[in-house]
C-alpha positions as CSV (number, residue, x, y, z in Angstrom):
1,X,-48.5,22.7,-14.6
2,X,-50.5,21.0,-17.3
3,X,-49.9,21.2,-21.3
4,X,-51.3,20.4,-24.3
5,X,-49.6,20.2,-27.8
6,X,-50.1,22.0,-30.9
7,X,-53.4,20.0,-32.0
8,X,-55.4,20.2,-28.7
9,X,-54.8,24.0,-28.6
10,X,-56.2,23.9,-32.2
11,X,-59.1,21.9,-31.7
12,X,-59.8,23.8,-28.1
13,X,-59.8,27.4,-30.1
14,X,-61.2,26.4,-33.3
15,X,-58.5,27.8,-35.5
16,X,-55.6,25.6,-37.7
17,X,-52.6,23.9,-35.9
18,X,-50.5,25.9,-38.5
19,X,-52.2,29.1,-36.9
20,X,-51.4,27.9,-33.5
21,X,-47.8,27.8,-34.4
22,X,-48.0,31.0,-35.9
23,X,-49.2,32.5,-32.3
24,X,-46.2,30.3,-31.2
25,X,-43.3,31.8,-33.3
26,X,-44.4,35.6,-32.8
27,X,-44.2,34.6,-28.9
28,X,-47.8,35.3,-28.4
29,X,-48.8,32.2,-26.1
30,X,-47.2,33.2,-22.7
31,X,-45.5,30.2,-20.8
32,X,-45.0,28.0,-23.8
33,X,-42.0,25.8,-23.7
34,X,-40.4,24.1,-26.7
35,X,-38.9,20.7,-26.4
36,X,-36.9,19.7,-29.7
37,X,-39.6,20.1,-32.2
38,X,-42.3,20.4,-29.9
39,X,-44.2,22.8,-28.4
40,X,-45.9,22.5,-24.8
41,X,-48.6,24.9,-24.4
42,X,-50.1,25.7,-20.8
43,X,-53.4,23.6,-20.5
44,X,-55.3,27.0,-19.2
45,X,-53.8,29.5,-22.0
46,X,-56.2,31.4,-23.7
47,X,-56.1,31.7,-27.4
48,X,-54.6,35.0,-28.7
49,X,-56.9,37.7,-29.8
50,X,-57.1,39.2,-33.4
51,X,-54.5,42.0,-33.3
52,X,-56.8,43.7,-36.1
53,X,-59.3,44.4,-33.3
54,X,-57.5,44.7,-30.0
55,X,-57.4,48.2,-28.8
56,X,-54.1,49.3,-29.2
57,X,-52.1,48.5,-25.7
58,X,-51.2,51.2,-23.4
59,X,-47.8,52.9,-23.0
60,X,-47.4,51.1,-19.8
61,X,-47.2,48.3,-20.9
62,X,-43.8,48.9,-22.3
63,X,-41.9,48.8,-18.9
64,X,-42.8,45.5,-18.3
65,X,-42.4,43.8,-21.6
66,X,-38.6,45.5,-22.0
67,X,-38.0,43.8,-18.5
68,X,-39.4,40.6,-19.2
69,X,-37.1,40.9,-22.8
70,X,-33.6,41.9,-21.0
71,X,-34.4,38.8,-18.4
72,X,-34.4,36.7,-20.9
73,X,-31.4,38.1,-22.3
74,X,-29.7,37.7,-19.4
75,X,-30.1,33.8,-19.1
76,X,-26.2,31.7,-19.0
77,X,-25.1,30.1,-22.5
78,X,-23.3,27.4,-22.3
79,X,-19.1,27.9,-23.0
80,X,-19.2,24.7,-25.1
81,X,-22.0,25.0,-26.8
82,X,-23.1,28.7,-26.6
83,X,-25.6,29.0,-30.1
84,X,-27.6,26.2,-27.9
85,X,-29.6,29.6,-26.5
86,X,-31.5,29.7,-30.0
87,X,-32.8,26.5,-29.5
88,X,-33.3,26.9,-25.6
89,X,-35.0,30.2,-25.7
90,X,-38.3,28.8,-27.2
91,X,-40.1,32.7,-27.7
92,X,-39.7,34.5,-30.8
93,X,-38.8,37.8,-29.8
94,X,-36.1,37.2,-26.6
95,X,-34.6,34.5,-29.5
96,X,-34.1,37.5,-32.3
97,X,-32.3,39.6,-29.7
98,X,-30.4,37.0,-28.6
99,X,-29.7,35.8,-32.3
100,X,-28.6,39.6,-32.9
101,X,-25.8,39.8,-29.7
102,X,-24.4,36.4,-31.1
103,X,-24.1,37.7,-34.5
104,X,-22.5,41.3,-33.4
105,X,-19.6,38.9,-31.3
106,X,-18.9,37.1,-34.6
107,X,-18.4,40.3,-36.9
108,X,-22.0,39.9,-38.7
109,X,-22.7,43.2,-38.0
110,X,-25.8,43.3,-41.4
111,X,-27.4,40.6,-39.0
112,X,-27.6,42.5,-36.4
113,X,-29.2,45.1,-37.7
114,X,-31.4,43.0,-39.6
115,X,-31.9,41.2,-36.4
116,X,-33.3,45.1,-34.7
117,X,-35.2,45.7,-38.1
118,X,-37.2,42.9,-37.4
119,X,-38.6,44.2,-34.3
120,X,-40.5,47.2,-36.4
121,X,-43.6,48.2,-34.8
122,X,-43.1,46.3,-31.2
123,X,-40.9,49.1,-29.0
124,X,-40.0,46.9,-26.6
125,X,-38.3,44.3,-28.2
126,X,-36.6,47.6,-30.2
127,X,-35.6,49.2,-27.0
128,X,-34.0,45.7,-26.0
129,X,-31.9,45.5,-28.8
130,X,-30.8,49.1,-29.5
131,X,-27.3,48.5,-27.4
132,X,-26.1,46.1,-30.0
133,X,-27.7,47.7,-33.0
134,X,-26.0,51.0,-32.5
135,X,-22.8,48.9,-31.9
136,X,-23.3,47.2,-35.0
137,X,-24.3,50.4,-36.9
138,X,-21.1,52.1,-35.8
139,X,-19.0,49.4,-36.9
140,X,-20.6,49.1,-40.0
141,X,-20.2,52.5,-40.7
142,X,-23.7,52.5,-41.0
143,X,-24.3,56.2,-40.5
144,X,-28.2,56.6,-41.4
145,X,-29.1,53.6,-39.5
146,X,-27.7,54.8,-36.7
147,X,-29.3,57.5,-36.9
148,X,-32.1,55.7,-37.2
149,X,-31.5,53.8,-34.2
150,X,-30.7,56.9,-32.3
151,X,-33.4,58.7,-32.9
152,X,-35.9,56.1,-31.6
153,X,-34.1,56.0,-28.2
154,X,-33.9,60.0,-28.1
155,X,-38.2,59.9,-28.6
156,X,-38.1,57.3,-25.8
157,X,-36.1,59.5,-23.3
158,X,-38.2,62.8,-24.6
159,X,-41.7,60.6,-24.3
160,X,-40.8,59.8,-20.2
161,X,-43.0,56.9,-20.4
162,X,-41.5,56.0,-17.2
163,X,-38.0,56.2,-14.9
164,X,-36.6,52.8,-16.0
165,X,-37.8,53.0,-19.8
166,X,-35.9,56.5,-19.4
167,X,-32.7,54.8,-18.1
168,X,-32.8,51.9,-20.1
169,X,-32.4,54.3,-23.3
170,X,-30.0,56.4,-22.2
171,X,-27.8,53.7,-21.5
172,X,-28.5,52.5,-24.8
173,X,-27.5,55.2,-26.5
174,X,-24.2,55.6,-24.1
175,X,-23.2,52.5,-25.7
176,X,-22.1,54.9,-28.7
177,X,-20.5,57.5,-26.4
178,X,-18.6,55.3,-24.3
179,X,-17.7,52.9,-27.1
180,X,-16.7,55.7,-29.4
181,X,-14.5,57.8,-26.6
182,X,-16.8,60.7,-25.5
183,X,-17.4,59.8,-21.9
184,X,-19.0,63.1,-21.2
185,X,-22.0,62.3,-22.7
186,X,-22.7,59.8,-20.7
187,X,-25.7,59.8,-18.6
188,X,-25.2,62.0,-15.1
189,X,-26.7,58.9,-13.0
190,X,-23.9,56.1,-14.7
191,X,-21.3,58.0,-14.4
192,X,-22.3,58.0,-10.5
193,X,-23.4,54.4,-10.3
194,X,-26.5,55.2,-9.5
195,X,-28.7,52.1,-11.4
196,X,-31.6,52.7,-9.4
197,X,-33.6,54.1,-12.0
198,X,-32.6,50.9,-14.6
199,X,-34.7,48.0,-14.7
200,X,-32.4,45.4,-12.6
201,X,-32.0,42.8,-15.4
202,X,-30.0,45.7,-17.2
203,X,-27.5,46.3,-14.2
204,X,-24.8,43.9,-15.9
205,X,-25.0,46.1,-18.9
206,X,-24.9,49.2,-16.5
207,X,-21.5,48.1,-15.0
208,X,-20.1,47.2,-18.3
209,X,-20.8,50.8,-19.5
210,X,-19.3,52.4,-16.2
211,X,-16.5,50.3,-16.4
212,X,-16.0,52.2,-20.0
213,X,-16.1,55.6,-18.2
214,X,-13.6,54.8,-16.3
215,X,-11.3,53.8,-18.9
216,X,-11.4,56.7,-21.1
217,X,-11.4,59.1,-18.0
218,X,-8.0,57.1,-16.8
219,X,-9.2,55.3,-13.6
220,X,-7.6,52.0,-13.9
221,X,-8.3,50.8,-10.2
222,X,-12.2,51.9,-10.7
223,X,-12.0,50.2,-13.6
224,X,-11.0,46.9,-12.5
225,X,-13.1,47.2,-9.7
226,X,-16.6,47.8,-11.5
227,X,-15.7,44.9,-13.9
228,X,-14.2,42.6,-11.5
229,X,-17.6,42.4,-9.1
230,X,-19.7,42.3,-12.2
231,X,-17.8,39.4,-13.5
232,X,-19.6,37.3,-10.2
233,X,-22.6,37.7,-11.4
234,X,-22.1,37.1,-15.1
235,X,-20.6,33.9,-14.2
236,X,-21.7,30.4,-13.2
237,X,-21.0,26.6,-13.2
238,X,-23.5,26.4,-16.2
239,X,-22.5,28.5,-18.1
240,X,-21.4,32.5,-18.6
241,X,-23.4,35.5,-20.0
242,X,-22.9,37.4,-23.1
243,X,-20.9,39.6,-21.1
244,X,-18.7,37.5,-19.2
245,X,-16.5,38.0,-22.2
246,X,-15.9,41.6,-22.5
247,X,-15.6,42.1,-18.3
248,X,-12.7,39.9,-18.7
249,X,-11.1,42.0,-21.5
250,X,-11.8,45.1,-19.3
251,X,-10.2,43.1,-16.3
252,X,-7.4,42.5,-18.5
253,X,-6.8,45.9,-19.8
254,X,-7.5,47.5,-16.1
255,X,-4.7,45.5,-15.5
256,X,-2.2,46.3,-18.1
257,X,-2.9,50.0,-17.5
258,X,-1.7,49.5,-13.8
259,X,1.3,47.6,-15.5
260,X,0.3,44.3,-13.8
261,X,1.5,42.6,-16.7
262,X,0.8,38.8,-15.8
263,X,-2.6,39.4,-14.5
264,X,-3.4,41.0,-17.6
265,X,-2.5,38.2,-19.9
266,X,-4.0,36.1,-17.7
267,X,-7.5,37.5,-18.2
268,X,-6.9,38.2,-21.4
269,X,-6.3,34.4,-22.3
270,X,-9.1,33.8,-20.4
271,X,-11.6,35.5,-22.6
272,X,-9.6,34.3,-25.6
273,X,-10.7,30.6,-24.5
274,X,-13.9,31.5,-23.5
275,X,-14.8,33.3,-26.8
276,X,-12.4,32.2,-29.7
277,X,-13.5,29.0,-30.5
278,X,-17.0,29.9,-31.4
279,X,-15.9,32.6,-33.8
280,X,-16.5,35.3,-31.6
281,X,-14.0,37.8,-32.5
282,X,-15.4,41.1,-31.8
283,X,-14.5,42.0,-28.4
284,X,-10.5,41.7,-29.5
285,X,-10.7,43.9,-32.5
286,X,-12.9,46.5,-30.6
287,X,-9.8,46.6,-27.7
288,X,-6.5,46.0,-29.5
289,X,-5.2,49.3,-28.9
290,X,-5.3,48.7,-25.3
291,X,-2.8,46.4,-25.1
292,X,0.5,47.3,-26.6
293,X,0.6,44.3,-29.0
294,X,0.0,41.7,-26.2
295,X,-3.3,41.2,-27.6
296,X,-1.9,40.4,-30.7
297,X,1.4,38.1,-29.4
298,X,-1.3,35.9,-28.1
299,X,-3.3,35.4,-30.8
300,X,-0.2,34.5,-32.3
301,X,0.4,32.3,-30.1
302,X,-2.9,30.8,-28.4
303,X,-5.4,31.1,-31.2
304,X,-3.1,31.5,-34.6
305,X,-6.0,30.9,-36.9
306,X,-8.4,33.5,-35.5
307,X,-5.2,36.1,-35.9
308,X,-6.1,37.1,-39.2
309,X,-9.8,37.4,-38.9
310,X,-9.4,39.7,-35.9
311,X,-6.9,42.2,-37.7
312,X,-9.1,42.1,-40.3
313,X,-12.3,43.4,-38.7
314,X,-10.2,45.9,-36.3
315,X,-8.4,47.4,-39.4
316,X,-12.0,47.4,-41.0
317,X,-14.0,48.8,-37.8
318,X,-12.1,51.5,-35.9
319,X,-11.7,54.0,-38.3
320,X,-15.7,53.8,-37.8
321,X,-15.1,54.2,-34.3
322,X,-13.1,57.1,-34.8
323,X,-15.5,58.9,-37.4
324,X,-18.4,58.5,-34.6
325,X,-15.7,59.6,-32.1
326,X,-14.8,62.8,-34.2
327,X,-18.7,63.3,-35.1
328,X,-19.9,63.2,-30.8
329,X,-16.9,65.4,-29.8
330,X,-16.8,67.8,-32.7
331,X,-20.2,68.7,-31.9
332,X,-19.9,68.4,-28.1
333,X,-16.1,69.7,-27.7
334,X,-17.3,72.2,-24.8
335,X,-18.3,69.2,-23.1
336,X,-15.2,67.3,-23.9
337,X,-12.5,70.1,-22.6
338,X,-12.8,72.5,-20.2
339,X,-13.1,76.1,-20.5
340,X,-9.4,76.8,-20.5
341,X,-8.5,73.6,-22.5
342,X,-10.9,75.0,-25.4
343,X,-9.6,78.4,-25.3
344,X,-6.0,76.6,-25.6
345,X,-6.8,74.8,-28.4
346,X,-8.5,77.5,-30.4
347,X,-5.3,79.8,-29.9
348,X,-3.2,76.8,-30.6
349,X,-5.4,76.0,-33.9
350,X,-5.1,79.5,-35.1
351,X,-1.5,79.1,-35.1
352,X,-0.4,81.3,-31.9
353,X,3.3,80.3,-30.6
354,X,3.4,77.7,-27.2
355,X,5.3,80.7,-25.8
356,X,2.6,83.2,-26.2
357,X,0.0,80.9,-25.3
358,X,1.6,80.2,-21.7
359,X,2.2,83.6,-21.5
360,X,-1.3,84.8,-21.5
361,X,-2.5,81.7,-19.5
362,X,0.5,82.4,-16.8
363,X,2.4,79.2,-17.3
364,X,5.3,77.4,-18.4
365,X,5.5,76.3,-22.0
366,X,6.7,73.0,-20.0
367,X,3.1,72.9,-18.7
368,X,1.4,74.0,-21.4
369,X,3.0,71.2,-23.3
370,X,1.8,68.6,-21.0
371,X,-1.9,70.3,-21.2
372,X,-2.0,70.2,-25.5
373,X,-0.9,66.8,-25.1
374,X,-3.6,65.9,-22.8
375,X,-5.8,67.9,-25.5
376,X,-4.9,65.8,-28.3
377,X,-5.6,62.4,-26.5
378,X,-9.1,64.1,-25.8
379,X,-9.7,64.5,-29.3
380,X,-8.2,61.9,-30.8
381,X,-5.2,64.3,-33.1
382,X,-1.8,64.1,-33.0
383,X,-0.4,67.4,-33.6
384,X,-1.7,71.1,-34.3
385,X,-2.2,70.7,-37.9
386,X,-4.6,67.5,-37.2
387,X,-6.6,70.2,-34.7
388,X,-6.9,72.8,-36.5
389,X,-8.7,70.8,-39.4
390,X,-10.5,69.1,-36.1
391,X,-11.4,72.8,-34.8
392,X,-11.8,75.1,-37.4
């Protein structure tokens, strides 16, 4: 292919070199590759049009731009060298999303937002970046703008603009169910595996998500499964993906759940090396409780001056976690326990006896035991008087 620089696009089109590089940064030149400082522009590019008079575009052109957006999210970073994809990924928009994932690893959870704010009045790139602006807004304890957030993926499922738009939301907003505990709310066709409906570039993220639903419904094996194979393709000599880091730690705490103690450090070191060096703390403090303190022996350990930062943001973050976790299951608690569980733990709440309650349910107080114990790991309580302030 033929280029031309910056001043033969100018003269060609009649308008300023500085204009050209404006048509440059908002990633309106398709094709055009930057080299250092430089910009290559395809000799047969046309010059942009005046978005003052161009008809506004269709709704189907969304579909394709969020796929072209999540391909370029999914290109490798380099392990050494990872912020190198800011300077690699010459187009303005695919850069800010990219710029906005990078940020939520290292704890800068305002720049990721800001990073999603940015994107006002272009859906697509929006749509791309919801996952890790709802992440960020739930860790920030950012209530309104997740809300905000929210409420533009719920008009994009309600709109049906088309299947994989559709999907592509929905599994944006199950970032927020899965990440805060309500696994029910997922989406019918991920917690089936069926991604058919997703625009492929998204199937790493799919995984990642159904590898969550398996962990809070207790399927280790599952689990490590889904992560495992996704881990292939998330992988390679030059480099990993922005995931490559968190399907370890699922690896890892698949592992640890099936008591396979030395495979789970193992992974869990892994990711450490991978991620720890470049400041990116986030997926530890997200999955510390998973571990029963050998997440927090190795830091000790392995990466002693990132010990400290990483208790800090975990100490700072899950009780935001929890508050989203209380908000989805409060208001979807007949979706959380069934029937008989619900009717349980409204007799419980109200203060009736263990022995009464078995008796009108036709069990043990052994068993029923067991069951409110299940209950309270559902809904994230510890005893009756934390469910009946839950409940009632």
């Amino acid at each position: 292919m033929e280029y031309m620089t910056v001043v033969d696009a100018a003269a060609r089109w009649g308008v300023s070199p500085r204009l050209v590089h404006k048509y440059l940064q908002d990633g309106r030149i398709r094709s055009a590759a930057r080299f250092g400082s430089a910009w290559m522009i395809p000799a047969d590019a046309a010059k942009p049009g005046d978005p003052r008079r161009e008809r506004k575009r269709p709704q189907n052109f969304l579909p394709s731009d969020l796929a072209h957006l999540i391909q370029a999210f999914a290109i490798f970073m380099s392990r050494d060298k990872p912020y190198r994809i800011l300077h690699a990924v010459s187009r303005e928009r695919p850069r800010r999303i990219h710029e906005g994932a990078l940020a939520y690893a290292r704890g800068d959870f305002a720049r990721t937002i800001e990073c999603y704010r940015q994107s006002e009045g272009d859906n697509a790139a929006k749509l791309a970046a919801s996952p890790f602006a709802i992440a960020a807004a739930i860790s920030a304890g950012e209530y309104s703008f997740y809300t905000e957030v929210e409420t533009f993926c719920k008009g994009i499922v309600q709109a049906d603009i088309r299947s994989d738009v559709t999907a592509f939301a929905e599994l944006s907003l199950a970032t927020a169910y899965l990440g805060a505990g309500a696994p029910n709310m997922a989406p019918g066709w991920l917690k089936d595996g069926d991604f058919t409906a997703l625009p492929a570039q998204a199937n790493p993220s799919a995984a990642f998500q159904r590898a969550q639903y398996f962990r809070w419904i207790g399927e280790p094996p599952s689990m490590l499964a889904v992560a495992q194979t996704a881990l292939a393709f998330c992988d390679s000599p030059q480099g990993t993906s922005f995931l490559g880091t968190y399907y370890r730690m699922m690896c890892a705490a698949a592992c640890y759940a099936l008591s396979r103690t030395e495979d789970a450090k193992r992974w869990l070191l892994s990711a450490m090396r991978i991620s720890l060096p470049h400041g990116f703390i986030t997926p530890f403090a997200e999955m510390i409780p998973l571990f029963g303190g050998m997440l927090e022996r190795s830091l000790e350990q392995e990466f002693p001056a990132q010990y400290s930062a990483v208790m800090k943001q975990w100490q700072r973050t899950f009780t935001n976690w929890i508050a989203f976790h209380n908000r989805f299951t409060r208001d979807n608690i007949t979706l959380i326990l069934s029937l008989r569980e619900y009717q349980m733990a409204l007799l419980a709440a109200r203060g009736m006896p263990n022995a009464d309650i078995a008796k009108r349910f036709h069990m043990s107080v052994g068993r029923l035991k067991i069951i409110m114990h299940g209950i309270y790991g559902k809904l994230f309580v510890r005893n009756r008087k934390e469910l009946s302030q839950y409940i009632l």
